[in-house]
N, C-alpha and C positions, 0 to 999 in steps of 0.2 A: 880630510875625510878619506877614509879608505874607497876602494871601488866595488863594486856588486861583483859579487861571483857570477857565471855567465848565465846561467837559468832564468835568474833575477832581472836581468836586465828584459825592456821593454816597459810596461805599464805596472806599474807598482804601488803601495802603500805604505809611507815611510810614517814613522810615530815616537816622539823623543817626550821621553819623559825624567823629568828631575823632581828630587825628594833631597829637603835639608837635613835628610838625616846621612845621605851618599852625598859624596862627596864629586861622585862623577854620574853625569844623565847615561840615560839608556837610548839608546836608539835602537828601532824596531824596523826592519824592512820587512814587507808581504806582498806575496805576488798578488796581483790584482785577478788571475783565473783563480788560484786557489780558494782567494776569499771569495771568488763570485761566484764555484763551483760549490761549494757550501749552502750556500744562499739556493741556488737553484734548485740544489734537489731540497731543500726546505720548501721551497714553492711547489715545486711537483708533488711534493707530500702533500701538503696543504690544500690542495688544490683536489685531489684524489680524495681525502678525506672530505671536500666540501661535496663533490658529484655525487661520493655514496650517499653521505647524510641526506640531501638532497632527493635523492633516488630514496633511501628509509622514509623518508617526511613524505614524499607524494603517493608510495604502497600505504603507510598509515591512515593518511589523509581520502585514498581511495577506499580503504575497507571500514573508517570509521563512518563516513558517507551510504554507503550502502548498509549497512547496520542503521543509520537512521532513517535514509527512503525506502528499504525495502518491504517495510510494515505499511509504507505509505500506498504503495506501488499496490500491493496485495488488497490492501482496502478497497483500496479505488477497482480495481478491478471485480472486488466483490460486490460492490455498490454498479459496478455496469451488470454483473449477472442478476442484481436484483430488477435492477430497469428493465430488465429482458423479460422478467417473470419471474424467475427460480428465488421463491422465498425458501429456499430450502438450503443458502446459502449460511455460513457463519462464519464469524472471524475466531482465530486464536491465538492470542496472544498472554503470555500469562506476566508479563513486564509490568512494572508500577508506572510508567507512564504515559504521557497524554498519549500518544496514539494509539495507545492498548485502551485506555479511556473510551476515546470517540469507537474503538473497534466493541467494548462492551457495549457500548448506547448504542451501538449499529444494532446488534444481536438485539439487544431489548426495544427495538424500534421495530425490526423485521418483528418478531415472536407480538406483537400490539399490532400489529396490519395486522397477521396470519386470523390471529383472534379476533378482531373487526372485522375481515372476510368470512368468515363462517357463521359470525352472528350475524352478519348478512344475509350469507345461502339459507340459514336457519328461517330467519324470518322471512325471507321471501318463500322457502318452501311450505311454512306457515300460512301465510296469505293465499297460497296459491291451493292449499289445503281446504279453507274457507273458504274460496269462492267456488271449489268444487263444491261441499257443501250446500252453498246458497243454490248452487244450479240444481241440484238433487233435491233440493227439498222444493225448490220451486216445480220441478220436473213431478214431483206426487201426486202433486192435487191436477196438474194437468189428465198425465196418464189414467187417475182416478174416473175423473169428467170421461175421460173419453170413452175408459171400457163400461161406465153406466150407461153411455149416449151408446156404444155399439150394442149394449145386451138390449137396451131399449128400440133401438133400430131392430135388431133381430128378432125380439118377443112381437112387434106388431106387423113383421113382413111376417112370421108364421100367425100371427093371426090373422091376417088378410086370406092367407095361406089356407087356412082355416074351414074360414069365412066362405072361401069362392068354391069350395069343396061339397059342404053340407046344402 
């Protein structure tokens, strides 16, 4: 066996291969940095490719997330201005789904209160319509009575009036 020229020498990778079609094998020497200098920036590659993906996958994963809570987010917040009071609140959304859904049923839920509060105010200002009414018509016959009973009082103090005169 020949000897390694001097580079060669230290940690190596020697590789002998025969074929019966040669008649003499081959033998291979390789520095053991070269091939593992190979390798390594293969990992460093690999490696750097896995972080960005990585990094792509969790931007994606963040914005597809807020594209789905933030319809949510809004709702809910719209449903606490209603609890405050402010039916004057609406959602919009114009997406085919469900949470544009439950945001349409919201709107058509507020717009049915809105409309049962005022056939409310309605009817109670109706009622309260009426019972004026009743007091007024009860209030006629009273004030009637009274201004006969006062002319009637008055016609017999002036006839006393009269009376105490002649």
């Amino acid at each position: 066996m020949s000897q390694l020229p001097p580079r060669s020498r230290g940690k190596s990778i020697r590789s002998a291969t025969s074929s019966p079609n040669i008649r003499d094998g081959r033998l291979s020497v390789s520095s053991y940095k070269e091939i593992m200098s190979g390798v390594n920036m293969m990992f460093a590659m690999f490696s750097s490719v896995l972080v960005l993906t990585l990094i792509l996958v969790l931007v994606v994963a963040v914005k597809l997330s807020e594209t789905i809570t933030k319809p949510i987010v809004k709702l809910r917040n719209l449903m606490n201005q209603t609890e405050k009071g402010d039916l004057s609140v609406r959602f919009e959304g114009d997406y085919k789904d469900e949470v544009s859904e439950l945001g349409r049923k919201f709107n058509h839920m507020i717009i049915r209160i809105q409309e049962l509060l005022d056939r409310v105010y309605q009817e109670q200002e109706n009622k309260r319509q009426a019972e004026l009414k009743v007091v007024q018509e009860q209030f006629k016959p009273h004030f009637l009575y009274n201004t006969l009973d006062t002319i009637g009082w008055m016609a017999r103090n002036i006839q006393r009036t009269i009376s105490c005169i002649w």
